[in-house]
N, C-alpha and C positions, 0 to 999 in steps of 0.2 A: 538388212544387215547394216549396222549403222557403219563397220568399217570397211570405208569406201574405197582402201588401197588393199586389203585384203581378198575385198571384190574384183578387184580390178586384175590383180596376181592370180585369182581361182579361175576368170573369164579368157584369161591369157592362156594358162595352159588345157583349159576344155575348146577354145577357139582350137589351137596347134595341134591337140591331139586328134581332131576331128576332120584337119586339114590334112594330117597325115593318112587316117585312117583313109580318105577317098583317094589319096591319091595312089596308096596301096593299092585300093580296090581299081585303081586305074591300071596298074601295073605299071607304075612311075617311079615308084622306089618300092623294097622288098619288103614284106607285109611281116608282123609278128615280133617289132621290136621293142623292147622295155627303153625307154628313154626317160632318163633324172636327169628333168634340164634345171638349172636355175633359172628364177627371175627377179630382175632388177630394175631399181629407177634409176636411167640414165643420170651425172650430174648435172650433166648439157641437156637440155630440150631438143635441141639440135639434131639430138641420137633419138626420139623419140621419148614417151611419158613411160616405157616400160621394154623393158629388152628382154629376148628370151635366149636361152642359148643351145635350144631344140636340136640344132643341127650340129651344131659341134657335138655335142656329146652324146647325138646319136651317128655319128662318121662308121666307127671302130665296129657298131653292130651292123648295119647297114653296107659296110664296105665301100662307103661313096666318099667323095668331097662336102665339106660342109658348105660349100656352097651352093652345088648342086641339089644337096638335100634342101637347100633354105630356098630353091626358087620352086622346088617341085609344091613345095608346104604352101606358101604363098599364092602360087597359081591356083592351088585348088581352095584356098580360104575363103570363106564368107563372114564378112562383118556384119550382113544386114541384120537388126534390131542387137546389135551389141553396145557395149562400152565406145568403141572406138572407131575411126573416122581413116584410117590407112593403117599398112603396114607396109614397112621395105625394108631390106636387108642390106645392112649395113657388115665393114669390116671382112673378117674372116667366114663372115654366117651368120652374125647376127638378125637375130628375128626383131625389129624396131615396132612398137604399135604406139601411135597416135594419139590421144583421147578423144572422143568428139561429144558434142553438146550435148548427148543422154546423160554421159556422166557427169559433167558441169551440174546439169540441172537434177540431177537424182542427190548430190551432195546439200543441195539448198533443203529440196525435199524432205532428207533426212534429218537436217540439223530441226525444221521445224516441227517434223512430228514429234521427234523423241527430245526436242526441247533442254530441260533442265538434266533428263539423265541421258543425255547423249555421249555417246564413248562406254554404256557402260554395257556386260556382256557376261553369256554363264561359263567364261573360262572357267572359271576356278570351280566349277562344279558344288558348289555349297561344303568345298573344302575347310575345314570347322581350323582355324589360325587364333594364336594370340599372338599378340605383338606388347612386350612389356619392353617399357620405357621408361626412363626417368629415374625411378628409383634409389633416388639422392638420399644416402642417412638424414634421418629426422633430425639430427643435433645442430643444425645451423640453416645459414639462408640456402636456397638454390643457387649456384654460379653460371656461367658461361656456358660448363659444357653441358650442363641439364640445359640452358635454354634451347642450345641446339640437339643434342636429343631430343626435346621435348618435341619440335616443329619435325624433325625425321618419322619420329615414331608414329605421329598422329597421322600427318600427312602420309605413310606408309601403309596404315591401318583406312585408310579412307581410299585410297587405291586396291588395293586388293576385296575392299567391300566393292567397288566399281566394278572389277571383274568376277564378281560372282562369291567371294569367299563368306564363310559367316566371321567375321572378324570379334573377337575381344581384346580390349584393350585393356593395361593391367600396371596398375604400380606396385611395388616389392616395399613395404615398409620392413625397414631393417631397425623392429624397435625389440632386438636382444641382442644377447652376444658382446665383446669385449666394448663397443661403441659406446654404447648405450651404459656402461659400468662407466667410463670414461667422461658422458654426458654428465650424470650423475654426479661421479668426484668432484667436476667442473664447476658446478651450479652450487654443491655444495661448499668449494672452498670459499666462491665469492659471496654466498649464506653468512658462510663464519666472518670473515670479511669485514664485512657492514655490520655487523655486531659487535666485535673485537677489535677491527682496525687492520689495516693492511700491511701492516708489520707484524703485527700478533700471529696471523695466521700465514703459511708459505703456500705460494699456488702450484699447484703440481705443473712438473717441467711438461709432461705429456698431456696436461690441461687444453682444451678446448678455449684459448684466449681471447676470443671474438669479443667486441661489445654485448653480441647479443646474449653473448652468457650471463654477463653485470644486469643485465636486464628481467631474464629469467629470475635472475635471485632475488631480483628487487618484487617484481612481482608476485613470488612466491610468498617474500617476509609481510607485504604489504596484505594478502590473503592471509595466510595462516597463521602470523604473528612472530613472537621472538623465542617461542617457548621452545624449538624443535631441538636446539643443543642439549637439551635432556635428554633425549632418546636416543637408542641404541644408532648406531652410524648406518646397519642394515636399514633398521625400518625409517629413517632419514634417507638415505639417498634413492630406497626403495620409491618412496614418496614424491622426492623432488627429480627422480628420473620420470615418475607415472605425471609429474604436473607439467616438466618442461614438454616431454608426448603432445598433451592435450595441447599447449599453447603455438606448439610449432607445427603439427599433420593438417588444421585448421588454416595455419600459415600460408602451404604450402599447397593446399587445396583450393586458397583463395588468389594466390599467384598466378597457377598454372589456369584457371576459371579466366583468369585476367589474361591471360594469355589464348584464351581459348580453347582449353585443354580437358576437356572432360574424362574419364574413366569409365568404366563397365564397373570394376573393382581394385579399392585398395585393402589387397592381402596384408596382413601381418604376419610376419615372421615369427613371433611370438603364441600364435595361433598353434602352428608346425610341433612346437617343442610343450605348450599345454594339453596338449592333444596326443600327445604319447606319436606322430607321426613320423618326430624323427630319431625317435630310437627302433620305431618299427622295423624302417627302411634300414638304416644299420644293421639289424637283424636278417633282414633279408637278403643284403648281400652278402654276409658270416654266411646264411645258408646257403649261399651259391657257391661258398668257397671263394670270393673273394678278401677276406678280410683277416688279421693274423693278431696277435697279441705282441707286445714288446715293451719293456719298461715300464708295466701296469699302465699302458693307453690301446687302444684299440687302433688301427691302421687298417688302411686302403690299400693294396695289392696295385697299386696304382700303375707301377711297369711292366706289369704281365698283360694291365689290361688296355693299356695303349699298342704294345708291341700287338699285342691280337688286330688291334684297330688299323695300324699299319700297314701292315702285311694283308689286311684285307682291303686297305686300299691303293694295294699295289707294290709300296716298298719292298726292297730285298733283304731278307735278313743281313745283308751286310752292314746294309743302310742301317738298318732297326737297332744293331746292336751299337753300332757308334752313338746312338743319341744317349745325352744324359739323362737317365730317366730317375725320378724319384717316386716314394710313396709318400702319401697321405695323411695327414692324422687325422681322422673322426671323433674320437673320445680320448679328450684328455684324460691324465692319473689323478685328476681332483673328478672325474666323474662328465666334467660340461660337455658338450655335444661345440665340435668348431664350427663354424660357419659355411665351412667348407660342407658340410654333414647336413647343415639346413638346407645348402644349396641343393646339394641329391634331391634332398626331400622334396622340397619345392617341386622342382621340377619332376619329379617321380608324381606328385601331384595334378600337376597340368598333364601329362601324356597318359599316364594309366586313371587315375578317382576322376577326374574332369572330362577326360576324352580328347585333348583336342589332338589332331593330326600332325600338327606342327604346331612348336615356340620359336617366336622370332624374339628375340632379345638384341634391344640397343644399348651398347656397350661403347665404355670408353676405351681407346686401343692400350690402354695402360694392362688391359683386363687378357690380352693376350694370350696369354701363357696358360692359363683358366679355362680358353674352350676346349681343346681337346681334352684336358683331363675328366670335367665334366662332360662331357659326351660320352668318353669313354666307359666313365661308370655309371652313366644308364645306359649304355650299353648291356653292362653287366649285370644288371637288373634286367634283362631282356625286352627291354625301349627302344631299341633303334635309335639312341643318341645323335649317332653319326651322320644320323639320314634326317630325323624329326625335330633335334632340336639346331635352330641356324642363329649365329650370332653375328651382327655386322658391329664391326667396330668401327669407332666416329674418329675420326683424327682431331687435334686442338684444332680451336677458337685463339686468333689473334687479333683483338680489339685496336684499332687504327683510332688516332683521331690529330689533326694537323702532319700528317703522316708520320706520326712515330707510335711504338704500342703504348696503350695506356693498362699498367699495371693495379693501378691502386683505385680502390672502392672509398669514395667521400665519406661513408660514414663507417667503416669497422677496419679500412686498413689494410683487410685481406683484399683476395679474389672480387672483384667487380659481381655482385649479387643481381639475378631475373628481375627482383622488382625496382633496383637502381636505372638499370637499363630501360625499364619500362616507364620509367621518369622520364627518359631522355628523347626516346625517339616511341613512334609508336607502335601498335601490337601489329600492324599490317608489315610497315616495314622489318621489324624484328622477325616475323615468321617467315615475309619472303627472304631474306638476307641468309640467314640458318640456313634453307633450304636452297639456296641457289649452288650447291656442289655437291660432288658427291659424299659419303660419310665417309668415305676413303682418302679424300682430297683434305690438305688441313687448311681452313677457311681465314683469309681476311676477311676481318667485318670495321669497314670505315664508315663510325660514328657519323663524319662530314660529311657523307654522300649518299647516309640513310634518311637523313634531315633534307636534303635538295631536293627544290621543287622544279626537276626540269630533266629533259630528255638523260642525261647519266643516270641520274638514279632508277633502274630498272623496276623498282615497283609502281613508281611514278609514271615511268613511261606506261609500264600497263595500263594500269588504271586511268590515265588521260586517252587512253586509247577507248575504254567502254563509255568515262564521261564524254568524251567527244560523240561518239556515236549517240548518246541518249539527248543529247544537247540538239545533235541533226535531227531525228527523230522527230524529237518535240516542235521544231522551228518548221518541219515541211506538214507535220500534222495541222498544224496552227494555219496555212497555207493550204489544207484541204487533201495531202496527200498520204495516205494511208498507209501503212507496210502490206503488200498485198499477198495474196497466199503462192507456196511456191508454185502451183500448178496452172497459175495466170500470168506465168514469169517463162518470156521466152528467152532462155539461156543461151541462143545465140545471138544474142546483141551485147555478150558480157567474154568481147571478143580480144580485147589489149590482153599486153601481154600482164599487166600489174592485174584484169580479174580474173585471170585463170592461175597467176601465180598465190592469190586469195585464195581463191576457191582449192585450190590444191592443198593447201597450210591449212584450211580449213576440215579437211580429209584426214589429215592427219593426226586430230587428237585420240580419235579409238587404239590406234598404232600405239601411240606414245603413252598413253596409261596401260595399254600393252606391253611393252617394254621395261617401260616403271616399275609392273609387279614381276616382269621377269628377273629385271636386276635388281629388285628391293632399293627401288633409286628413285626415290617422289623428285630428284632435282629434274631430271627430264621435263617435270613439267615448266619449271620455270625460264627452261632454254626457249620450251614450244611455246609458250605466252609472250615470250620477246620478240621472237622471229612471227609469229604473228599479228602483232601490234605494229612493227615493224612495216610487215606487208600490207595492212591497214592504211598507216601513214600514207604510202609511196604511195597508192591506188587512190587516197583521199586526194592526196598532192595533183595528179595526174589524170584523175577522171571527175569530172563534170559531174553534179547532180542536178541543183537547184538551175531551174532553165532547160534542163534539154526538153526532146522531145518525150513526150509522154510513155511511151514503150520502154524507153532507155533509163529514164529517172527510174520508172517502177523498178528495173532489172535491178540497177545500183543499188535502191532504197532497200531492193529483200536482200541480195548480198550484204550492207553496211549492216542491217536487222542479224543477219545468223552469225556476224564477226561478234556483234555484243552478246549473243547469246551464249557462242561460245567461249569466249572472253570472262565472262560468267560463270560458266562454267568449271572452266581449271582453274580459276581463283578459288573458288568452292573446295576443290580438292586439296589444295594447300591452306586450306583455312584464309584467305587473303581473305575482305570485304572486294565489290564490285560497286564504286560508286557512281551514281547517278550524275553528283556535279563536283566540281572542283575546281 
């Protein structure tokens, strides 16, 4: 089992239950009791490496003192060939256990065999997930908050593949719908523009203003020539929507690439509605009786089918009926399908024609108001919305730089764009930075302190933490000392207190990408690669290598060995690099 505090928690209470059962069978305490104890790691060591609370919360069946029950448990316990090296009772009853040197050295043991996928585990049971992210309208650059979606999603997607899951990864091209008419008009006026003169023609107030749209037109005229003002305005922006598509999903695929961002698939939306899929799905909730008619559009039943969603998850109809609830348009009275209508579909598509078990969608918290009503109606498609599909939403990106925010992009004006920023600092720091909070928390990102080569800068500090180790390596190699296997490594010579505080940080990355995919929270990992570089540092600072005695070196040598490899490691999962030298 690679996770060695999980072991540790299982060894605890099959120790306890065992020391009870003899001492039942002693007639020392009353035999046949169900005891749910907790267990924990003390914060103190002081208290022991793991505390049980066996005796307190078996008092009430037992009819004893817990403390009484905690020296009976103890008397009759046997550590021999366990995890641990004592146990006392501490407190009111507390049950204290020790660690001792099996488990020091079975953590080396494990980091080395299971290597590069260490941490990783069949939690998730080949549970089939997509995780869609990003999914930034094609009509312009990426900004801020795609970049940090982008580093959540991947890094979330690469986590739960750790724990077992079959993960797909998935971008949402939103190339129909009111944007993309919008796109089009944009591209178009500044078409006429440069052909007529920027007085001739007026740019629409709800235009798309960007440079990059000047740009678009220019490379359209500079392709297709001047001829296009002859043709109908349909089959022109029809055209110059299908050109600006091709010049931007290419963009954006080479950005995100740049970022280290790869995909399973990017869906088109435009797919959904040439395919007849989302008028189906409209269809099918009309036949569930969800859907009504009103002012020649078609309508979502939208408050009947939250107020159901409600009330099954607990509220009181008193509650249910104060909310403001509204319905939906699906089909406009010119016939279009809303977006709202693709989005059913979409997702009607991932849970039911696709199969997956769950959609995780990263969403910007603007998007709010949007989960439950979407959930609700595939609910009503009978999906299980409520339960299959989970949205986290990302709180803003405030870009820092000489400590005030910096609002304006060098080259368009707007929103500060993925690849301007990718000018600036690089793709390591930008992917740890993103991910060092949670999507809940809304993030400062200081340009000044992503660029810094020195102990603040947090990716820095990692990554000097593995090049350091690879640097030692190399220098005692050269010197004839080899990283030796962990089973020639006597773990009780790795007795201070900074290698057992190692070795314990060490233990804890199966935990923590545990954790990560419970809370859909890859930041976890970036706290656990600090706080272990960290412990790295203090044990480097404070333990000898180069010179000791030959038993002691080796011991250190294979510890510093599994810090870089796991170091390695959770950089891997957040996409960071792991480098060599620095």
């Amino acid at each position: 089992m690679s996770n060695m505090i999980k072991a540790a928690k299982e060894q605890v209470a099959a120790l306890t239950q065992a020391a009870y059962e003899r001492a039942a069978q002693a007639g020392v305490l009353p035999g046949g009791a169900a005891v749910n104890a907790t267990i924990e790691i003390p914060k103190d060591v002081k208290n022991g490496d793991y505390a049980s609370s066996f005796a307190m919360a078996g008092a009430k069946a037992m009819h004893m003192a817990p403390r009484a029950i905690a020296q009976a448990v103890v008397d009759h316990m046997d550590l021999s060939g366990s995890f641990f090296s004592k146990v006392e009772i501490a407190g009111p009853g507390f049950l204290n256990f020790t660690l001792g040197e099996r488990w020091y050295a079975q953590v080396l043991s494990t980091i080395e065999t299971e290597g590069e996928n260490y941490g990783r585990s069949d939690e998730g049971k080949g549970e089939k997930i997509m995780v869609e992210f990003v999914s930034a309208n094609p009509t312009g650059p990426m900004h801020m908050g795609n970049a940090r979606g982008g580093v959540l999603g991947d890094s979330l997607a690469n986590i739960l593949k750790w724990v077992g899951c079959d993960t797909w990864k998935e971008f949402y091209v939103n190339d129909a719908g009111n944007q993309i008419a919008k796109f089009a008009k944009s591209i178009d006026a500044r078409y006429q523009q440069l052909l007529l003169g920027e007085e001739a023609v007026e740019f629409p107030e709800d235009g798309y203003h960007g440079d990059d749209i000047r740009e678009l037109a220019q490379l359209f005229r500079e392709k297709e020539g001047d001829g296009w003002l002859e043709r109908s305005e349909d089959e022109r922006r029809a055209a110059m929507a299908a050109y600006g598509l091709s010049i931007n999903i290419p963009r954006m695929k080479a950005d995100l690439s740049r970022y280290k961002i790869e995909y399973d698939e990017w869906f088109l939306e435009s797919e959904l509605h040439s395919s007849g899929y989302v008028e189906e799905t409209v269809g099918l909730l009309a036949s569930k009786g969800w859907t009504y008619e009103k002012d020649g559009a078609v309508w979502l039943n939208t408050t009947g089918l939250l107020k159901e969603k409600y009330l099954r998850e607990g509220k009181s109809q008193e509650q249910v009926d104060k909310l403001d609830l509204k319905d939906d348009v699906l089909r406009r009275q010119n016939g279009f399908y809303t977006y709202f209508a693709a989005d059913i579909a979409y997702h009607r598509n991932k849970l039911e024609k696709r199969g997956f078990d769950k959609a995780i969608n990263i969403w910007g918290a603007d998007h709010h108001g949007h989960v439950a009503r979407l959930q609700a109606a595939l609910d009503g498609l009978g999906l299980d919305g409520s339960h299959r599909l989970i949205i986290v939403l990302m709180q803003l990106v405030n870009l820092l730089q000489d400590g005030k925010p910096v609002r304006m992009s060098k080259r368009s004006g707007k929103a500060i764009a993925l690849h301007d920023l990718l000018d600036e600092i690089s793709v390591d720091a930008a992917r740890y930075f993103f991910n060092s909070r949670s999507a809940t928390t809304p993030l400062d990102f200081d340009l000044d302190l992503a660029v810094r080569e020195d102990s603040d800068n947090p990716v820095y500090y990692v990554q000097y933490a593995h090049a350091r180790i690879c640097s030692l390596l190399s220098r005692l190699a050269e010197e004839g000392h080899r990283v030796p296997e962990a089973a020639a490594v006597d773990a009780a010579l790795l007795s201070t207190a900074e290698e057992k505080a190692l070795i314990k940080t060490l233990s804890q990355l199966p935990e923590e990408i545990r954790l990560a995919s419970r809370d859909l929270d890859p930041s976890h990992i970036n706290r656990y690669l600090v706080a272990l570089a960290g412990d790295f540092h203090r044990f480097y600072n404070s333990c000898r290598i180069k010179g000791e005695e030959e038993g002691l070196l080796e011991a250190r040598l294979k510890l510093s060995d599994a810090v870089r490899s796991v170091l390695a490691v959770g950089l891997s999962i957040i996409g960071v690099s792991a480098p060599e030298k620095m």
